[in-house]
C-alpha positions as CSV (number, residue, x, y, z in Angstrom):
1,X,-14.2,-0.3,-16.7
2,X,-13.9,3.0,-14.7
3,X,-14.3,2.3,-11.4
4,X,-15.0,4.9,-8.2
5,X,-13.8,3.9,-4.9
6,X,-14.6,5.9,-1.7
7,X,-13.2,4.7,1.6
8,X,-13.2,6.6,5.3
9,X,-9.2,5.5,5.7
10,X,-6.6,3.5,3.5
11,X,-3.0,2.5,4.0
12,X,-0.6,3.7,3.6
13,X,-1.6,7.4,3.9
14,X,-4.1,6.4,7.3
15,X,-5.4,3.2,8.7
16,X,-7.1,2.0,12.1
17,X,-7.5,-1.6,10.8
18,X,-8.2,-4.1,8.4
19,X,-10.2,-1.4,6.3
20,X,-7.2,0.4,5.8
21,X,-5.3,-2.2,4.3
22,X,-8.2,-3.5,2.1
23,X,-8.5,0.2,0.7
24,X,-4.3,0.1,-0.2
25,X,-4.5,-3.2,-1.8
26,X,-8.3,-3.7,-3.4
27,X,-7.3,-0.3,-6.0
28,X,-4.5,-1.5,-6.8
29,X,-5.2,-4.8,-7.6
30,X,-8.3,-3.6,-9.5
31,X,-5.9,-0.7,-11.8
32,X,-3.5,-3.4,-12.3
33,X,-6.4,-5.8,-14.7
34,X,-6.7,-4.9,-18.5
35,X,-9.3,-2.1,-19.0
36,X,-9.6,-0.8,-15.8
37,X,-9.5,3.0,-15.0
38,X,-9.9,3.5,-10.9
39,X,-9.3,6.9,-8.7
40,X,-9.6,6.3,-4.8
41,X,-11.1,9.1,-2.6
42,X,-10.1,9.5,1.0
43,X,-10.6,11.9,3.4
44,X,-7.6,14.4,3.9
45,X,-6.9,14.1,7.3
46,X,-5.0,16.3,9.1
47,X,-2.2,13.7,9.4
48,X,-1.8,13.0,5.7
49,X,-1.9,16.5,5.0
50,X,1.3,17.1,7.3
51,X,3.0,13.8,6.2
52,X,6.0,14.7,4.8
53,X,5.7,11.4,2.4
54,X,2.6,12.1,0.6
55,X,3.2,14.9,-2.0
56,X,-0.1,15.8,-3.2
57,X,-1.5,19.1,-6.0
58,X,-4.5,21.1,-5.5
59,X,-7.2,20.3,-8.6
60,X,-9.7,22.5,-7.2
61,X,-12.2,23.6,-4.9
62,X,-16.0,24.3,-4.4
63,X,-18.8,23.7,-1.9
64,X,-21.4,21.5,-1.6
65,X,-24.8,22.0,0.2
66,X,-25.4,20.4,3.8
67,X,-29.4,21.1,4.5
68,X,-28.8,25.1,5.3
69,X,-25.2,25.8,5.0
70,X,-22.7,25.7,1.8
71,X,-19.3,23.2,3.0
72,X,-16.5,24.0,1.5
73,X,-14.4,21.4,-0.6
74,X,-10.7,21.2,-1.3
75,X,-9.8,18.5,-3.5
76,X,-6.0,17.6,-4.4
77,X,-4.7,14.9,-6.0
78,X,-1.7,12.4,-5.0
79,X,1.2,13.2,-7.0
80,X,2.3,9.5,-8.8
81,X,3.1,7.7,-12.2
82,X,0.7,5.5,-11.8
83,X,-1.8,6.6,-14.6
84,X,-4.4,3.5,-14.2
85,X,-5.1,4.7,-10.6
86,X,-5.4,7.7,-8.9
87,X,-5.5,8.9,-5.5
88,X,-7.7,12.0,-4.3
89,X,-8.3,13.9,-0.8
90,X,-11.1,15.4,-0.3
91,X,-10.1,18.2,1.9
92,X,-12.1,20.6,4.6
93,X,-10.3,21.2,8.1
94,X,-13.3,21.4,9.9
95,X,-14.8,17.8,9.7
96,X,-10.9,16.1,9.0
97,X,-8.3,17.6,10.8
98,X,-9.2,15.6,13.7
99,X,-7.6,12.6,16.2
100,X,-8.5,10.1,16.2
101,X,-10.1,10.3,13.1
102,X,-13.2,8.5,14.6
103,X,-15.3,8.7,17.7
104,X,-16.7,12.6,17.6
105,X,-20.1,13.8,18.2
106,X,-20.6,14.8,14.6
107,X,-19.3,11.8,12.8
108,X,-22.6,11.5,11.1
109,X,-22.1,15.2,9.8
110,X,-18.4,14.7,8.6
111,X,-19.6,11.6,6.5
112,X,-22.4,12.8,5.1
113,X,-20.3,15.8,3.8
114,X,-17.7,13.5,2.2
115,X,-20.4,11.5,0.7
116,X,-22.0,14.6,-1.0
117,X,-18.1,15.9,-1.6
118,X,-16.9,12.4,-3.5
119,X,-20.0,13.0,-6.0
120,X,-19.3,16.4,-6.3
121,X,-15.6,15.7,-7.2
122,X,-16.8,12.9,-9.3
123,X,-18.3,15.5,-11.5
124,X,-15.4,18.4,-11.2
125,X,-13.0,15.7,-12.4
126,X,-15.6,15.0,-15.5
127,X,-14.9,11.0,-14.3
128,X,-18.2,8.9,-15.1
129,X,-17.4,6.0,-12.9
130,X,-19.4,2.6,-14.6
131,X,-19.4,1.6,-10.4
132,X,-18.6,3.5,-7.6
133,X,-18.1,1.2,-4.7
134,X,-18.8,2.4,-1.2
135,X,-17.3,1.0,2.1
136,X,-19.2,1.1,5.5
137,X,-21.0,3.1,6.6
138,X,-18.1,6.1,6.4
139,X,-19.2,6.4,2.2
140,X,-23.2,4.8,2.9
141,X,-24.6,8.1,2.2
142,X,-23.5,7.9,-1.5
143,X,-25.5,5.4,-3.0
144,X,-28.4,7.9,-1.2
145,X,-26.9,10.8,-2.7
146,X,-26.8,9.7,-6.3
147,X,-30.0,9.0,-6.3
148,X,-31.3,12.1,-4.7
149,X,-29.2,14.6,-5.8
150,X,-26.7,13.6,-8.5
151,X,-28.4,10.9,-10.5
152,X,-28.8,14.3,-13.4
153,X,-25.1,14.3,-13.5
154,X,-23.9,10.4,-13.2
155,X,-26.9,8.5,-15.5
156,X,-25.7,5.1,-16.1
157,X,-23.7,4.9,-12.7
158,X,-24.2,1.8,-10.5
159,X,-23.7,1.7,-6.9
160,X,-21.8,-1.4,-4.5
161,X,-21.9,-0.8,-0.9
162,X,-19.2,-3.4,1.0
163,X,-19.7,-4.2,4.7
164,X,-17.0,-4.8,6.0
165,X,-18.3,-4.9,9.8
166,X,-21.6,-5.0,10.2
167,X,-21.3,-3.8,14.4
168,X,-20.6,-0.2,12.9
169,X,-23.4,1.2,11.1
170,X,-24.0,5.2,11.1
171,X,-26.7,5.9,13.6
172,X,-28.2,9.6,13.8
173,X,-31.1,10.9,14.9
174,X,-34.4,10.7,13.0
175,X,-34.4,14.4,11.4
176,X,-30.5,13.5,9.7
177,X,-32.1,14.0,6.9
178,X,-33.6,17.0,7.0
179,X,-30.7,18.6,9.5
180,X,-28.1,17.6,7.9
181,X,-28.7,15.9,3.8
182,X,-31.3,18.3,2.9
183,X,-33.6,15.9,0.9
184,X,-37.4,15.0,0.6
185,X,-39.5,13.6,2.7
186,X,-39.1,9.9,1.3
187,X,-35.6,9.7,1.9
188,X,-36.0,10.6,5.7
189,X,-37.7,6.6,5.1
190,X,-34.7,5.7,3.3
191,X,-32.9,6.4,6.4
192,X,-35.3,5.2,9.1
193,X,-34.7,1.9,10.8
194,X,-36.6,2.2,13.9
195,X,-36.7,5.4,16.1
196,X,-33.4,6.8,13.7
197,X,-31.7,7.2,11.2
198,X,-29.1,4.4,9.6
199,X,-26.8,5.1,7.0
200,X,-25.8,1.2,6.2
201,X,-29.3,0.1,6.3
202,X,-30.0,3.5,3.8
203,X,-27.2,1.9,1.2
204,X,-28.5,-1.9,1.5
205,X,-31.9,-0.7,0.3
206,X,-30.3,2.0,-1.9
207,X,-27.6,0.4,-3.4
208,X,-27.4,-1.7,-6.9
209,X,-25.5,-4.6,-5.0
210,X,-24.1,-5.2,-1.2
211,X,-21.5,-7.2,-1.0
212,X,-19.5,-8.2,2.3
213,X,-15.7,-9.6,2.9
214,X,-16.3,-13.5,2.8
215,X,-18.9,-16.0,1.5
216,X,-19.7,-17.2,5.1
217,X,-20.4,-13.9,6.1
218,X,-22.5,-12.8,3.5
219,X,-24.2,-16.2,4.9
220,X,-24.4,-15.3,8.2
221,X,-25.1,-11.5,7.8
222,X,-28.8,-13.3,7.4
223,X,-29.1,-14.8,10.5
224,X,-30.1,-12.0,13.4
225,X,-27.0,-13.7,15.7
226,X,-24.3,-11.8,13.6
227,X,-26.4,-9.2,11.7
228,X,-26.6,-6.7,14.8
229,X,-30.2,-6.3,13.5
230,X,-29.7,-5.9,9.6
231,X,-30.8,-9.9,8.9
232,X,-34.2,-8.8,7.4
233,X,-33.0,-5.6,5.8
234,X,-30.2,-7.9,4.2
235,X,-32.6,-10.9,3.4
236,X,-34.5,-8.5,0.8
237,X,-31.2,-8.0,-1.1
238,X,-29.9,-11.7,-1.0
239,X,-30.4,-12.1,-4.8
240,X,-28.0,-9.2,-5.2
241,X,-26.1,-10.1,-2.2
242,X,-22.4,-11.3,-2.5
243,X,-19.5,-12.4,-0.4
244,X,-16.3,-12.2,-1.5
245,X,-13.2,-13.4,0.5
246,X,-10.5,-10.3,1.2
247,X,-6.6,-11.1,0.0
248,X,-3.7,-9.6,1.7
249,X,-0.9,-7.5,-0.2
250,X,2.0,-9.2,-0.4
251,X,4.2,-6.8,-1.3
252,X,3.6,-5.7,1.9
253,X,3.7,-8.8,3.7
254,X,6.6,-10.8,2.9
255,X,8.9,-12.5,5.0
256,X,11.4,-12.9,1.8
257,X,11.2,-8.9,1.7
258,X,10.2,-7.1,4.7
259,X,12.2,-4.2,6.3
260,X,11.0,-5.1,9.5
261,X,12.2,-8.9,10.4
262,X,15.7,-9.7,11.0
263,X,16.0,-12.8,9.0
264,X,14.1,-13.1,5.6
265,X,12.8,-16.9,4.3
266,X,10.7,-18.5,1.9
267,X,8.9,-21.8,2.1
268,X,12.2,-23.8,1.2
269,X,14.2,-21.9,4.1
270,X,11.6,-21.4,6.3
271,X,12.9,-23.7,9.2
272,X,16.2,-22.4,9.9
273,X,15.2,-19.0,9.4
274,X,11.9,-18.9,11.2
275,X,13.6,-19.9,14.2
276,X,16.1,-17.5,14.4
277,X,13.1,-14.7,13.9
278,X,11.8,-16.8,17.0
279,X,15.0,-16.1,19.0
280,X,15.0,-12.5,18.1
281,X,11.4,-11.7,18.7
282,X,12.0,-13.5,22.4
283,X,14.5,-11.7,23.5
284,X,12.9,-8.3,22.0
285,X,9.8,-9.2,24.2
286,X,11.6,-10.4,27.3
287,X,10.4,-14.2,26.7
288,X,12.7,-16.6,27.9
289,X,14.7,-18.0,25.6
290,X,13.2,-21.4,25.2
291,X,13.7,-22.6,21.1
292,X,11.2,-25.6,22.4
293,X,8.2,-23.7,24.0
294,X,5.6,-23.5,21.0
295,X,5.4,-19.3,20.3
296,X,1.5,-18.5,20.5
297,X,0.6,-15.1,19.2
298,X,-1.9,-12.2,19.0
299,X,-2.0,-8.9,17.1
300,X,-5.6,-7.6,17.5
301,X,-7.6,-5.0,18.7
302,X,-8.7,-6.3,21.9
303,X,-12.2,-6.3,22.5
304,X,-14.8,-9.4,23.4
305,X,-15.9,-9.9,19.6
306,X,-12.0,-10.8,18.4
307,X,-12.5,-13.6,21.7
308,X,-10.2,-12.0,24.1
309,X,-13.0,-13.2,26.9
310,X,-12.3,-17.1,25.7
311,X,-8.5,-16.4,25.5
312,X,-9.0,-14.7,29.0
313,X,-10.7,-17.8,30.5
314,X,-8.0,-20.6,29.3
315,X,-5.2,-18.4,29.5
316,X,-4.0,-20.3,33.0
317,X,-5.0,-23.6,31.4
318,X,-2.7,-22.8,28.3
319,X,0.1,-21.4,30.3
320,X,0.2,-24.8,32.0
321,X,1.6,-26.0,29.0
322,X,5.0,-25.5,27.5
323,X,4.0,-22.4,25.7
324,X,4.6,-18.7,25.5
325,X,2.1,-16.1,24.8
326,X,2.8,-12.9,22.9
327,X,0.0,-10.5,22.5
328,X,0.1,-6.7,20.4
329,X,-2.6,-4.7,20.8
330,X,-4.7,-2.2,22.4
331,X,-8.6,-1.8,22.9
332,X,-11.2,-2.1,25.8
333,X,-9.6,-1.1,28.9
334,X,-11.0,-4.2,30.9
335,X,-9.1,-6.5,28.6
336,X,-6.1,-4.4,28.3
337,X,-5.7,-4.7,32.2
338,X,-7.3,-8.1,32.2
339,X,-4.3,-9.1,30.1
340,X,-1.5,-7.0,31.9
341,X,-2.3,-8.6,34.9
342,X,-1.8,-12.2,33.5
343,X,1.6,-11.2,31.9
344,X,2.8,-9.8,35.6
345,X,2.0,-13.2,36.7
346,X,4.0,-15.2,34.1
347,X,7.3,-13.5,33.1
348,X,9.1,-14.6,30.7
349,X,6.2,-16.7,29.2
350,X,3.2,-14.2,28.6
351,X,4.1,-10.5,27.3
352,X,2.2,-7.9,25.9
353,X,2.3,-4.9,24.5
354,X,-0.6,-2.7,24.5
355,X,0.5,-0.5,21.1
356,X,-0.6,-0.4,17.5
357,X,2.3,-1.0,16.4
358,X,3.0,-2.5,12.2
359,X,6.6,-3.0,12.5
360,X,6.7,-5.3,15.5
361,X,3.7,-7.0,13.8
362,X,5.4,-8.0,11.4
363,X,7.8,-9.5,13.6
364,X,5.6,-11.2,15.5
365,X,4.0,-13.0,12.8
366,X,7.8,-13.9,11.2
367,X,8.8,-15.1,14.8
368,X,5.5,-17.3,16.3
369,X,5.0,-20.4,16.0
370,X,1.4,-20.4,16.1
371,X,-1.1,-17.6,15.6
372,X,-4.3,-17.5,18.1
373,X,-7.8,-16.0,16.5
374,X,-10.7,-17.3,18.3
375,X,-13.1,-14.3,17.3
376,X,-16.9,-14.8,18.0
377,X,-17.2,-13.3,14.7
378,X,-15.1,-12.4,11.5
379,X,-15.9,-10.8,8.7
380,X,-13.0,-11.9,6.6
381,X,-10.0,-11.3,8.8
382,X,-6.8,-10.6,7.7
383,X,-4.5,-11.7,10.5
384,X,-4.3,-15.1,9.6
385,X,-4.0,-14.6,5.7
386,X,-0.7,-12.7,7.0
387,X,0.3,-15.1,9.5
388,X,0.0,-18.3,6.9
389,X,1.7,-16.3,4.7
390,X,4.5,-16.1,7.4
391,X,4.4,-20.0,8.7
392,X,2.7,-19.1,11.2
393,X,-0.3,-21.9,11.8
394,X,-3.2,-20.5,12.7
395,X,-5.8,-21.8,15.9
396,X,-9.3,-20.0,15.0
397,X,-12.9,-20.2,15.9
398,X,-14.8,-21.6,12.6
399,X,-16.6,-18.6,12.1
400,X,-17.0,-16.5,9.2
401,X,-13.7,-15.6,6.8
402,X,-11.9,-17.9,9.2
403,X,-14.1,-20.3,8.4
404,X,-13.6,-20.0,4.5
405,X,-9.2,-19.5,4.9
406,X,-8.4,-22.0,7.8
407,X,-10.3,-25.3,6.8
408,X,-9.2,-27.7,10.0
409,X,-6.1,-29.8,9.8
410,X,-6.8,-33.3,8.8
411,X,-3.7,-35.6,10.3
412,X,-4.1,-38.6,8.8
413,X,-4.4,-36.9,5.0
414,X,-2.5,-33.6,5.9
415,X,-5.3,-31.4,4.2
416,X,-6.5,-28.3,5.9
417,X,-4.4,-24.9,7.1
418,X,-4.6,-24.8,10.7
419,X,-6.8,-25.7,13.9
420,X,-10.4,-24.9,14.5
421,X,-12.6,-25.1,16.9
422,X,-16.8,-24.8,16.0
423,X,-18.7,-24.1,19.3
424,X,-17.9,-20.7,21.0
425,X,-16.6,-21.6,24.1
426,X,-13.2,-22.1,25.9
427,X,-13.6,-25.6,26.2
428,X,-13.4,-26.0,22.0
429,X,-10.8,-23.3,21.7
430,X,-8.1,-25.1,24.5
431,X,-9.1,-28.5,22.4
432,X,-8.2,-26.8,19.5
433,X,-4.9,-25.6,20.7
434,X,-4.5,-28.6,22.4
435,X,-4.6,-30.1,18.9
436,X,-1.6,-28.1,17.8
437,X,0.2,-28.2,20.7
438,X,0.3,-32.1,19.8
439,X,1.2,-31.8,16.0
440,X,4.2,-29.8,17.4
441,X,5.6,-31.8,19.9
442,X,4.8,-35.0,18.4
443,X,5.5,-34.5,14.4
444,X,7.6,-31.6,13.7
445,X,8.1,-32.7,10.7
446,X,4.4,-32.8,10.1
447,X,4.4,-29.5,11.5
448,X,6.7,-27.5,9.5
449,X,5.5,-29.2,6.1
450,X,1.9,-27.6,7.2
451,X,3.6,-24.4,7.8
452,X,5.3,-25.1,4.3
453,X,1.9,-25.3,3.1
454,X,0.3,-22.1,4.0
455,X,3.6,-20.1,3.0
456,X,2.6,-21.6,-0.8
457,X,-1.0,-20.8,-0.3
458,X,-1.9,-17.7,-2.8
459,X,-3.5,-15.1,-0.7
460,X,-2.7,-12.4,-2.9
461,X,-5.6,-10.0,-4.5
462,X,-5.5,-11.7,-7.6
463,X,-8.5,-14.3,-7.1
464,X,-10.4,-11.3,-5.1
465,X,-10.0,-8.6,-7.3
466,X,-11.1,-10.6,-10.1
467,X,-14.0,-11.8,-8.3
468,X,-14.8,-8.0,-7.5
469,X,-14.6,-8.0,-11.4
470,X,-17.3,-10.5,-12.2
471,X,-19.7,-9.0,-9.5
472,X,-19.1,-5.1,-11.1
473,X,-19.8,-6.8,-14.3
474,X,-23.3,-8.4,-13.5
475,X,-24.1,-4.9,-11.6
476,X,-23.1,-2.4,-14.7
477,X,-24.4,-5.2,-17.5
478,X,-21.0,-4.9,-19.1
479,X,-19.6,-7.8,-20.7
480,X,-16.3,-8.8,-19.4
């Protein structure tokens, strides 16, 4: 099958968050399975085009239409032996040689153009794509565009828009269409939702499938609590509606390889190892060093969705235990201070470090003992994929993708993957940790074989990508 992927960001070349690593693993995964052609389009930001790393050729360039003006397009192509997949930029200074490469006034404008640009590539590179799937709102214009303006050139081409976080959907004003896409008047009601213009409700309605991050999310995307007003718009579509849990590379992740942990382990050496990690990372934080005090940690962006406002309530209820805290991140600046402020008042136990910063990440999930996640929603999330792959149990808030990875820890059969808690409030979530802090102190043994556990748990792209498979074959009719 010849598959399309368009993405706003993707690892290695640029990533804010778990988008970025989906985009560097997903392709791959999907190049790598018998019969499969795929070529990835990204934006060529400013920062990959100066990265020394990235050795990319110019295949051409053109312009595409905006309403009134002609936009022009660079396109190269990532220089690589890997035939089955292929990696383009689509290039124009103007609208990508920007930081950060989110959060300008004209963000509707600069997607809209690479919508329109991918298509327009699409056909330079004569590659008729069977899908071409679409990621947030960044790439929701293209299903729109296909239909409006390039259907002539792509006839049997299906569409799959992914949500991968529903809070972030593309709002303009009304007249989008006709300021900026340039089409008819029945597409400016494509766009409508309200009093504006939506680019993710345009691809739900547009699109030959949606398709979201976890099966418990494609659930709850239904419901108006998590939907951020997209339940009814995502109720019509439930029949072509599907949730599909996200993997993690584990080439990247992997405590037997990574450049950037002191000690490497495996399930079998984990113990010994994981503890000497645990030293390391202490002393690299300024955490006392205490081998006993169970190692809680956090890498997140911290804002009140990922539950930084619960872990902000308990945190002097948890800190009466014998615990350390370890938090990587940075985000909304009343949790960033918040957070500072609780560290000043326990040194040596709390520490954080307001950075976005892989490396130490990775430490931190080699070195922890437990990993904290108590979002109030979660699309899939990949933190505690990684930190089970690591040994590192994870405490979450039964809530979408954590809800289908972590089911709770059953003592007297040893089933389940970590802790959870199922009410939304810091009450549930210190009961949950209090839960750990218990298995811990009171059954290492139990402890480490649960740890043991996760480490052997495949949560490699494998399952997902194949599941991807079965989805682009019911959408295309093409027999697998």
């Amino acid at each position: 099958m010849k598959i399309a992927i368009a993405a706003s960001e993707g690892a290695p070349f640029i990533k804010t968050g778990g988008l970025g690593d989906v985009m560097q693993a997903l392709p791959e995964a999907l190049s790598k399975l018998p019969g499969n052609s795929v070529c990835l389009f990204l934006p060529y930001y400013g920062k990959i085009k100066r990265d020394s790393r990235w050795e990319c050729e110019f295949v051409t360039s053109f312009a595409v239409t905006l309403a009134w003006r002609q936009c022009h397009v660079g396109l190269f192509r990532l220089k690589s032996r890997k035939k089955k997949l292929q990696v383009y930029f689509v290039d124009n200074d103007q609208y990508f040689d920007r930081d950060p490469i989110y959060g300008c006034l004209d963000d509707g404008e600069r997607y809209a153009f690479f919508s329109k640009a991918v298509l327009a590539c699409l056909s330079y590179l004569d590659f008729q794509p069977d899908v071409i799937q679409c990621n947030d709102w960044q790439t929701a214009l293209i299903p729109v565009a296909l239909q409006a303006e390039f259907r002539s050139s792509f006839p049997n081409t299906k569409t799959v828009f992914t949500i991968h976080n529903i809070e972030y959907q593309g709002w303009a004003g009304i007249d989008f269409n006709y300021e900026v896409l340039g089409y008819g008047g029945q597409y400016t009601e494509t766009l409508r939702y309200g009093d504006a213009s939506n680019f993710m409700k345009a691809a739900i309605v547009t699109a030959d499938a949606v398709s979201t991050v976890s099966e418990t999310y494609a659930q709850e995307l239904q419901y108006p609590y998590f939907s951020h007003g997209m339940s009814s718009v995502l109720t019509q579509r439930a029949s072509s509606f599907y949730g599909i849990t996200n993997g993690i590379d584990t080439t990247v992740f992997d405590p037997q390889k990574s450049g950037n942990i002191p000690f490497h382990y495996t399930a079998k050496t984990m113990v010994e190892q994981k503890a000497k990690n645990k030293q390391a990372l202490q002393l690299e934080l300024g955490l006392n060093q205490d081998p006993d005090a169970t190692l809680f940690a956090i890498v997140s962006r911290l804002a009140g969705h990922k539950g930084v406002d619960l872990l902000s309530y308990i945190a002097h209820t948890l800190l009466s235990r014998p615990v350390q805290l370890a938090i990587i991140g940075t985000g909304e600046a009343q949790y960033e201070q918040a957070l500072s402020e609780l560290a000043r008042q326990y040194p040596g136990r709390m520490v954080v470090r307001l950075a976005f910063d892989p490396s130490l990440a990775d430490r931190v999930y080699a070195g922890a003992d437990a990993y904290l996640m108590p979002s109030r929603s979660e699309p899939c999330g990949l933190s505690q994929l990684i930190a089970m792959h690591y040994g590192t149990i994870p405490v979450v808030h039964a809530t979408g993708g954590l809800r289908d990875t972590v089911p709770p820890y059953d003592p007297t059969t040893g089933e389940g993957r970590g802790f959870t808690f199922q009410s939304y409030n810091g009450e549930d979530f210190m009961g949950a940790i209090d839960r750990a802090l218990q298995l811990y102190y009171d059954d290492r043994a139990a402890w480490n074989a649960l740890a043991q556990k996760d480490m052997d748990l495949d949560v490699s792209w494998k399952v997902p990508a194949q599941a991807y498979m079965d989805m682009f074959h019911k959408v295309t009719g093409i027999n697998g």
